[in-house]
C-alpha positions in Angstrom: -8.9 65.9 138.4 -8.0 67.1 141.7 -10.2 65.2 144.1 -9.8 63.2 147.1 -13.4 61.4 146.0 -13.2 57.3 144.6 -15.5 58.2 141.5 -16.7 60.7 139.7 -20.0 60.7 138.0 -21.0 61.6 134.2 -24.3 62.5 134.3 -27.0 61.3 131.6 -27.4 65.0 131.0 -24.1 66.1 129.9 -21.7 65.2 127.2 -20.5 62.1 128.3 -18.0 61.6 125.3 -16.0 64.8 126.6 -16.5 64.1 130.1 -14.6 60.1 129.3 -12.0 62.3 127.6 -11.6 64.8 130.4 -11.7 61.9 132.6 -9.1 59.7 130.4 -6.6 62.7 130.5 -7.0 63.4 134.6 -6.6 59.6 135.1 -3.4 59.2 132.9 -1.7 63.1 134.1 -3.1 63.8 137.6 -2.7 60.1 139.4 -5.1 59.6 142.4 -4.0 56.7 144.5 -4.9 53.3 143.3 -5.5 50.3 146.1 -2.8 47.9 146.3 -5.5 44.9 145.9 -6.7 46.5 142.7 -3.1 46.6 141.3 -2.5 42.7 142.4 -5.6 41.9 140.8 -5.0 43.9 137.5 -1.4 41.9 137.5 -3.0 38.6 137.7 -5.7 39.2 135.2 -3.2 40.3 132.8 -1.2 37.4 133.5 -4.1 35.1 132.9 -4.3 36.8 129.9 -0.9 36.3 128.5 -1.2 32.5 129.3 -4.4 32.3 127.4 -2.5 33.9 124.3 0.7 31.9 124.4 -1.2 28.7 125.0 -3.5 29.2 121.9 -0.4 30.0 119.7 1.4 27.2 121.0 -1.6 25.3 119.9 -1.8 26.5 116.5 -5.2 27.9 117.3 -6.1 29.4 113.5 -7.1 33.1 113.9 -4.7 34.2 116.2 -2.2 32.1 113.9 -3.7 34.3 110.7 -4.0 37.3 112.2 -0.4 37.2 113.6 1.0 35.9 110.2 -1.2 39.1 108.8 0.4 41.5 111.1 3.9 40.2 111.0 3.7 40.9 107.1 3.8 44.7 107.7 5.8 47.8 109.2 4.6 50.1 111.6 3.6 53.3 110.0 5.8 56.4 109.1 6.6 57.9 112.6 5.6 54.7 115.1 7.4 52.5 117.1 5.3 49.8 115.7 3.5 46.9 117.9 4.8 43.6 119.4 3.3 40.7 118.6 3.6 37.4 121.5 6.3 35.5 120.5 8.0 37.8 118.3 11.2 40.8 118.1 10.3 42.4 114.7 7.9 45.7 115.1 4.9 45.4 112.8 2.2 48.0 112.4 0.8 48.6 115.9 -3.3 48.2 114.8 -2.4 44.5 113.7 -0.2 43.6 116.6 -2.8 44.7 119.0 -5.3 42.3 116.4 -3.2 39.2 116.9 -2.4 39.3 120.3 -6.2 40.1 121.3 -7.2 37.1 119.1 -4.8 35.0 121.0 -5.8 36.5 124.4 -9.6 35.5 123.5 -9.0 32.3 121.2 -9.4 29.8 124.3 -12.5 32.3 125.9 -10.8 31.5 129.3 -9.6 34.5 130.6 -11.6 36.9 133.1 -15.0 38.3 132.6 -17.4 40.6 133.9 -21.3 40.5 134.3 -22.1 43.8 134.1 -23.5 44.1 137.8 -23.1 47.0 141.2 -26.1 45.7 142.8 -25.1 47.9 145.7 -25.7 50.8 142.9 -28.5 49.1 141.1 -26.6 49.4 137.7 -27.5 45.9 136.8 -27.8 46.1 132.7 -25.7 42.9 132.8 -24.1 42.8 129.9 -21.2 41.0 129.5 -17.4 41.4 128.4 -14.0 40.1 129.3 -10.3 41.2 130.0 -9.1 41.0 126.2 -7.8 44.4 125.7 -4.6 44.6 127.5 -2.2 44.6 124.6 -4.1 47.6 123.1 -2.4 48.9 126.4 1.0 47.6 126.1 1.2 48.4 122.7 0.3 52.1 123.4 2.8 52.4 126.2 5.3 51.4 123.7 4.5 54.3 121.5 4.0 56.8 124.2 7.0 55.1 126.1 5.4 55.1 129.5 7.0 52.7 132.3 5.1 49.5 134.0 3.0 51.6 136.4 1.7 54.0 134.0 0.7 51.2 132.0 -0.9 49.4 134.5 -2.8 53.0 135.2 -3.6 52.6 131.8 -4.7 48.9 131.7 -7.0 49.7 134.5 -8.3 52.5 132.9 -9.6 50.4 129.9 -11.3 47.8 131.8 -12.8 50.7 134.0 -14.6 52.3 131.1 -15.5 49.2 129.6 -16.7 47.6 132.9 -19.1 50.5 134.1 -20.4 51.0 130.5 -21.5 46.8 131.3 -23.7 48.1 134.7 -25.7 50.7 132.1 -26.3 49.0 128.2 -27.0 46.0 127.9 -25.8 45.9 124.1 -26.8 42.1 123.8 -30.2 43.3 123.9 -30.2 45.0 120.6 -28.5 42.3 119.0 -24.9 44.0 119.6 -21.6 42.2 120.4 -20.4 42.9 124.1 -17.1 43.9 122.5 -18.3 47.2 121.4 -17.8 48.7 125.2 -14.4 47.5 124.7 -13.7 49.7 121.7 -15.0 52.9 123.1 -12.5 52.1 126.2 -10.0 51.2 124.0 -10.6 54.6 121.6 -10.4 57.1 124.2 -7.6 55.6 126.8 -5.1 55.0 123.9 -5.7 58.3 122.5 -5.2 59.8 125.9 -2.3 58.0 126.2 -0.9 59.2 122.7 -1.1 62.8 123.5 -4.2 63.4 122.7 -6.6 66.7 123.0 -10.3 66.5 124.6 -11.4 67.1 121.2 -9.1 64.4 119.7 -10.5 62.3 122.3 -14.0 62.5 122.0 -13.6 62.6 117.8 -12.0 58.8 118.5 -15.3 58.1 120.7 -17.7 59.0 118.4 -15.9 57.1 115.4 -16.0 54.4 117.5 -19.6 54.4 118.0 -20.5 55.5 114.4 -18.5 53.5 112.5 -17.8 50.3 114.4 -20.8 48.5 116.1 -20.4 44.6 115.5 -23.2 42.6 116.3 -24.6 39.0 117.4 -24.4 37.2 114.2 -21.2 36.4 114.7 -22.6 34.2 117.6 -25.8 33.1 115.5 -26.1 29.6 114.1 -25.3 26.2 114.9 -22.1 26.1 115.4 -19.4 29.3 115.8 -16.4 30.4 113.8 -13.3 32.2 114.1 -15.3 35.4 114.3 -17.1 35.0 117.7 -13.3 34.3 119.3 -11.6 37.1 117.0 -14.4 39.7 117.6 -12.5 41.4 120.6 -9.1 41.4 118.6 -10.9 43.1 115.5 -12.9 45.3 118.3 -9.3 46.4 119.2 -7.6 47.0 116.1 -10.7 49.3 115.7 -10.5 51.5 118.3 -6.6 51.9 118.0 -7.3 53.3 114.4 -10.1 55.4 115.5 -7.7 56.7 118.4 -4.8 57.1 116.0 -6.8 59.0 112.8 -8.1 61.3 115.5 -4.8 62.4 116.3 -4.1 63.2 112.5 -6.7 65.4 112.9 -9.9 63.2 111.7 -12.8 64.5 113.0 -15.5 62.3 114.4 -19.0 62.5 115.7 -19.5 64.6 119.0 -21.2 64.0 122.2 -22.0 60.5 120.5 -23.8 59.4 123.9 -26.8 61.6 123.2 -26.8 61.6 119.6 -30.3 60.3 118.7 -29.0 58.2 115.7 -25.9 56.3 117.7 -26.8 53.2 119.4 -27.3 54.3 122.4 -30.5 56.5 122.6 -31.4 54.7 119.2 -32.2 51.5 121.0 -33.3 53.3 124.3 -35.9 56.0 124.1 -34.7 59.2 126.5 -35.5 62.8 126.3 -33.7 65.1 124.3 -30.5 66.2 125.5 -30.1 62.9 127.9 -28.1 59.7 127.5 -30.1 56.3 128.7 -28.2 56.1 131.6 -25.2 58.2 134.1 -21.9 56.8 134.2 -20.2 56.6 137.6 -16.2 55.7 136.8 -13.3 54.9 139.7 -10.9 57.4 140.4 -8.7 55.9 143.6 -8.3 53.2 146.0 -10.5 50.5 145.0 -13.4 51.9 143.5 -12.9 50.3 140.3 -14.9 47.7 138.4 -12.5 44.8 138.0 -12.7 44.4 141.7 -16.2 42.9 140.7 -15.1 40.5 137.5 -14.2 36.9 137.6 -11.7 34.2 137.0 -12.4 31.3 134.1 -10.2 28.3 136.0 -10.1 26.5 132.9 -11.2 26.7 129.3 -15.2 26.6 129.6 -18.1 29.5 129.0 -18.1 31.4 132.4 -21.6 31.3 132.7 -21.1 27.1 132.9 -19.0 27.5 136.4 -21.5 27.8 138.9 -22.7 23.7 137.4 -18.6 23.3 137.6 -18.4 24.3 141.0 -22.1 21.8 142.3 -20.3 19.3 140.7 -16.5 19.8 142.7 -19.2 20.4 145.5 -20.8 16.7 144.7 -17.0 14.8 144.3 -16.4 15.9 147.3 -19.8 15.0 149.2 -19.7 11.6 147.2 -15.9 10.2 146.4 -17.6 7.1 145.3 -19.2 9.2 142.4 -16.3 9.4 140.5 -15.5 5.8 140.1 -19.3 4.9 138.7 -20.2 7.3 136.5 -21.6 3.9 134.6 -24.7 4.3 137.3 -25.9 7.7 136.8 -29.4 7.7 135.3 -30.2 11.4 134.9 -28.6 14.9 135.7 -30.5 17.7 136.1 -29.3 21.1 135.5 -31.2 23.9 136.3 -29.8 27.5 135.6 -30.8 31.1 134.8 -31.3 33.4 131.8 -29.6 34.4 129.5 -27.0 30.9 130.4 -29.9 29.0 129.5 -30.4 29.9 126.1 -26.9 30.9 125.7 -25.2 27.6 126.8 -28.2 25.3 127.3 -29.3 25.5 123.5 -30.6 22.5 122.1 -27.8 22.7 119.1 -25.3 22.7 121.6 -25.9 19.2 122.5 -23.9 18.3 119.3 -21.4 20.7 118.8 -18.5 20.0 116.0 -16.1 22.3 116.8 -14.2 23.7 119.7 -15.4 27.3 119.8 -19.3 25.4 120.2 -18.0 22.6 122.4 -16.7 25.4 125.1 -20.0 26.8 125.1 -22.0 23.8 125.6 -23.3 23.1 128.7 -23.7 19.3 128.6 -20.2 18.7 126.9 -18.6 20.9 129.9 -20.1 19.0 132.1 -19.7 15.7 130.3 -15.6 16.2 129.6 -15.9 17.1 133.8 -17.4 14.1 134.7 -15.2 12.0 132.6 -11.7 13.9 134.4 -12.9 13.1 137.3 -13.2 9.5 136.8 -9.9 9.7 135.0 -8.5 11.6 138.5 -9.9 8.9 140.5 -8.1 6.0 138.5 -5.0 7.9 139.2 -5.4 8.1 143.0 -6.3 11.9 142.8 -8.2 14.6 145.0 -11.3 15.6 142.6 -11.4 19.1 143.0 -10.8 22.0 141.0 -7.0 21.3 140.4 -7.6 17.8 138.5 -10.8 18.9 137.1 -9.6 21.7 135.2 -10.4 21.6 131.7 -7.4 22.7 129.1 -7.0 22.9 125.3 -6.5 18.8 124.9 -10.1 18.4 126.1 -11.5 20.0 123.4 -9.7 18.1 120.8 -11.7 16.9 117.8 -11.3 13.1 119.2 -13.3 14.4 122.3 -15.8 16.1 120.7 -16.2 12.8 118.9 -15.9 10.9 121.8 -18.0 8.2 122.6 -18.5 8.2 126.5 -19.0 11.6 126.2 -21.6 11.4 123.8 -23.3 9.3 126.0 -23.1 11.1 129.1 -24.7 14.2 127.5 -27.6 12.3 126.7 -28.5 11.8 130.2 -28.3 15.2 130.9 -31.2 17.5 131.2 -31.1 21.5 131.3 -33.8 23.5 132.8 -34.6 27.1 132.9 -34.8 27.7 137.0 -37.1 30.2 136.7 -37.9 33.9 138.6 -35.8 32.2 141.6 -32.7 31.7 139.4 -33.1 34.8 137.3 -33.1 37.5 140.3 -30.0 36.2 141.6 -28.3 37.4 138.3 -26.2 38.9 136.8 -24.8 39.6 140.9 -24.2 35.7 140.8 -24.1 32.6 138.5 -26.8 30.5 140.5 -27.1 26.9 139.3 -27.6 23.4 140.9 -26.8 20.1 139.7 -28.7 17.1 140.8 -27.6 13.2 139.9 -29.5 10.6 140.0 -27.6 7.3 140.5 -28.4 4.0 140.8 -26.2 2.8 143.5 -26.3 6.2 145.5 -29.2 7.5 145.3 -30.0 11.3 144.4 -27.4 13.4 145.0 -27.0 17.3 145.4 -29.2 19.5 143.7 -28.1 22.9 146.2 -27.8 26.3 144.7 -24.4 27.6 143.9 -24.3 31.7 142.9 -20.8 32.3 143.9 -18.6 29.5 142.4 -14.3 30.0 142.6 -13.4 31.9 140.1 -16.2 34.8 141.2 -15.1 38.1 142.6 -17.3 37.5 145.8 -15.5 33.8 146.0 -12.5 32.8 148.4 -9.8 34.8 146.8 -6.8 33.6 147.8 -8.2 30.1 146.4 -8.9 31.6 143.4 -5.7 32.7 143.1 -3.7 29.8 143.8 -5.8 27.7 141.0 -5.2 30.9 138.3 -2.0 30.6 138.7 -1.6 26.7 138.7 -3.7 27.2 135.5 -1.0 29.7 133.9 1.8 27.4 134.5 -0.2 24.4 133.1 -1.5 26.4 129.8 2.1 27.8 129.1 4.4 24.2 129.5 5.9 22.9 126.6 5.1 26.4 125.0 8.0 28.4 126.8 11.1 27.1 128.7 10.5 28.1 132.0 6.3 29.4 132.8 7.6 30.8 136.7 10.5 33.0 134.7 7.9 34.0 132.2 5.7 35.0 135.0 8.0 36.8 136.8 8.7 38.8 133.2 5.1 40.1 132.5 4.9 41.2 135.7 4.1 45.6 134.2 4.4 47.3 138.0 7.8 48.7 138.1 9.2 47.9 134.7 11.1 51.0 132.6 9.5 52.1 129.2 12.1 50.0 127.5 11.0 47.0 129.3 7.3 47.4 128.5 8.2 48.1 124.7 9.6 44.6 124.6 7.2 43.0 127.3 5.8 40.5 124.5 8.7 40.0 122.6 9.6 36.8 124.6 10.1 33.3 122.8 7.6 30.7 122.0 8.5 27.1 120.8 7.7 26.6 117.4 6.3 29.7 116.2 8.5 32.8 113.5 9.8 35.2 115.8 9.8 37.7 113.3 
């Protein structure tokens, strides 16, 4: 790579598959500084991560509990170290490793996202994704037997790839899963990692594209299933056996960007020998997308936290709010596209099971209401801390739940219209007003950067991620500070890295 320059730019012109692969190799050999705020936040992302995992397999959550019986049933492959699943010692082939623990990572849908926005670049496709693919990373580094801080190069190199392709295609448009940028990210960094060639590179890129593209339905319908929270994991094991048959010598598709038949210039009409879009990608210091994804500070569809944080704003304003919920008359939500029909659909005012409860709207904010009069009783600061919303408030006895039920039916969800909509996907801009009988109307001020969001009060953020971790990982492991302090990657050897999963969890086969 050679540069002293933050980014480097693949223009719409040029064979962007290569130039990723190019780019993939030069990142993982030729090291450019990286910014020592980018590496703390990389750390804490993945250790949100692992937190999300161990707490959903603690839980019994049921497809990262199949997929990681599935992959402990197997050996790694003639030649491989094998994969790691959480919780276990036994090696086990490394595409279904990678499967489990990305299911686990996801299961809960609380761990970091992005929006798919550089308004300062005015690449604003705004599609979505999330930080799911990290043990694609570790598992790699086990093979290739790098040490913690060219895994964490490596980490950061997925969600790189993954985040800028976000600012550019909007895949949700066509009807595509967001988790398909994640398994062209995941295709060409863990082939780079495993040795391979520019060619080998770009052949796992275009398999990838060609023969991997999930799409929406498994978000369509009523209520979801284990395949909107598995999609990432099975995004994963993808790519790695994309990235893996390339370096037996498979050959895939080239310069898939501009091929007129791959989803890309299929879906968006450019002229021949042209890409829909350039592709700008961080090099060194902190030029690197995850600077601009988010925290989740609990278990809730991101897109819901700007109506989380009105409503800390309105406990705060209004103590007394918390211990009369009985006199609220109305709440009125008003939010932007695509939350609105995302989060805000009428179907979602009933939802059955966890994986539709955590993406409804009113039963957020329902559940939220209801902590806080539970914090109250208790003597309690409302705020963010006693607020935040774990695994037991989703249990079928709260979905079912009564009060619940009828606090959703006072709650009304508007679209907020032009106002609300340009203000995404930069921010999430909502406002909650409450009417009340004894205090009158309350609130109803726009929030757009809620805790949690990159353009929030970090060291805040911060201080409730972690209080998060240690709650979502007690009773699950022995000690949540000295597991912590153990998946910490900067630093580590390649032997430590190999075994960076294979810690205990109470009550589940180690393998």
């Amino acid at each position: 790579m050679h540069t002293t320059q933050p980014t480097i730019l693949l223009p719409r012109a040029t064979n962007q598959a290569r130039g990723l692969a190019r780019y993939c190799l030069d990142f993982l050999r030729d090291p450019q500084p990286i910014g020592a705020a980018t590496l703390a936040t990389l750390e804490r992302f993945h250790a949100d991560s692992v937190g999300c995992g161990v707490s959903a397999l603690a839980h019994g959550a049921n497809a990262p509990t199949v997929l990681r019986r599935e992959a402990l049933d197997t050996v790694p492959a003639r030649g491989s170290r094998g994969g790691i699943c959480f919780g276990a010692a036994q090696p086990c082939a490394v595409e279904k490793a990678v499967a489990a623990n990305a299911s686990a990572v996801r299961e809960w849908d609380s761990n970091g996202t992005n929006f798919g926005s550089d308004a300062a670049k005015h690449r604003t496709a705004g599609e979505f994704g999330h930080n799911d693919f990290y043990p694609v990373a570790i598992a790699a580094a086990r093979e290739a037997g790098l040490d913690g801080d060219a895994t964490l190069r490596l980490m950061l190199l997925i969600d790189e790839i993954r985040g800028r392709l976000a600012e550019v295609f909007a895949l949700r448009k066509y009807a595509i899963d967001h988790v398909h940028h994640g398994t062209v990210a995941c295709a060409a960094a863990s082939a780079a990692a495993l040795g391979g060639t520019e060619d080998q590179i770009e052949s796992a890129i275009g398999m990838a594209v060609a023969h991997y593209v999930p799409f929406r339905a498994i978000r369509a319908g009523h209520q979801l299933s284990d395949s909107k929270g598995a999609s990432a994991a099975l995004a994963a094991e993808a790519a790695v056996m994309c990235a893996r048959r390339a370096l037996a010598g498979f050959l895939g598709p080239r310069d898939v960007f501009r091929n007129p038949l791959a989803i890309y210039r299929l879906n968006e009409r450019c002229p021949d020998g042209e890409s829909p879009f350039d592709l700008e990608l961080g090099v060194a210091g902190d030029a690197f997308a995850i600077n601009a994804m988010h925290f989740k500070l609990g278990l809730y569809e991101h897109q819901s936290a700007g109506a989380l944080q009105s409503l800390v704003d309105l406990f705060g304003a209004h103590p007394a709010l918390a211990t009369d919920l009985d006199g609220i008359t109305r709440i009125r939500v008003r939010i932007y596209e695509p939350a609105y029909s995302i989060i805000a659909d009428p179907a979602k005012r009933t939802p059955t099971t966890r994986q539709s409860a955590d993406h409804s709207l009113p039963f957020i904010l329902a559940r939220t209401l209801l902590k806080a009069r539970e914090a109250a009783a208790r003597g309690d600061a409302v705020g963010w801390e006693s607020l935040m919303l774990l695994p037991d408030d989703y249990a079928d006895t709260m979905i079912t739940n009564g009060d619940v039920r009828r606090l959703i039916e006072r709650i009304v969800i508007e679209h907020g219209g032009a106002e609300y909509d340009r203000l995404y996907p930069e921010g999430i801009p909502t406002s909650v007003a409450i009417e009340h009988g004894r205090l009158g109307s309350l609130g109803g001020g726009l929030v757009s950067f809620p805790l949690g969001h990159a353009r929030s009060d970090a060291a805040r953020t911060a201080t409730v991620v972690d209080l998060k971790f240690t709650r979502l990982v007690a009773g699950a492991v022995d000690d949540p500070a000295a597991l912590r302090k153990r998946i910490r990657v900067a630093g580590r050897t390649p032997a430590e890295i190999a075994e960076l999963y294979a810690f205990p969890i109470q009550g589940l086969d180690a393998g």
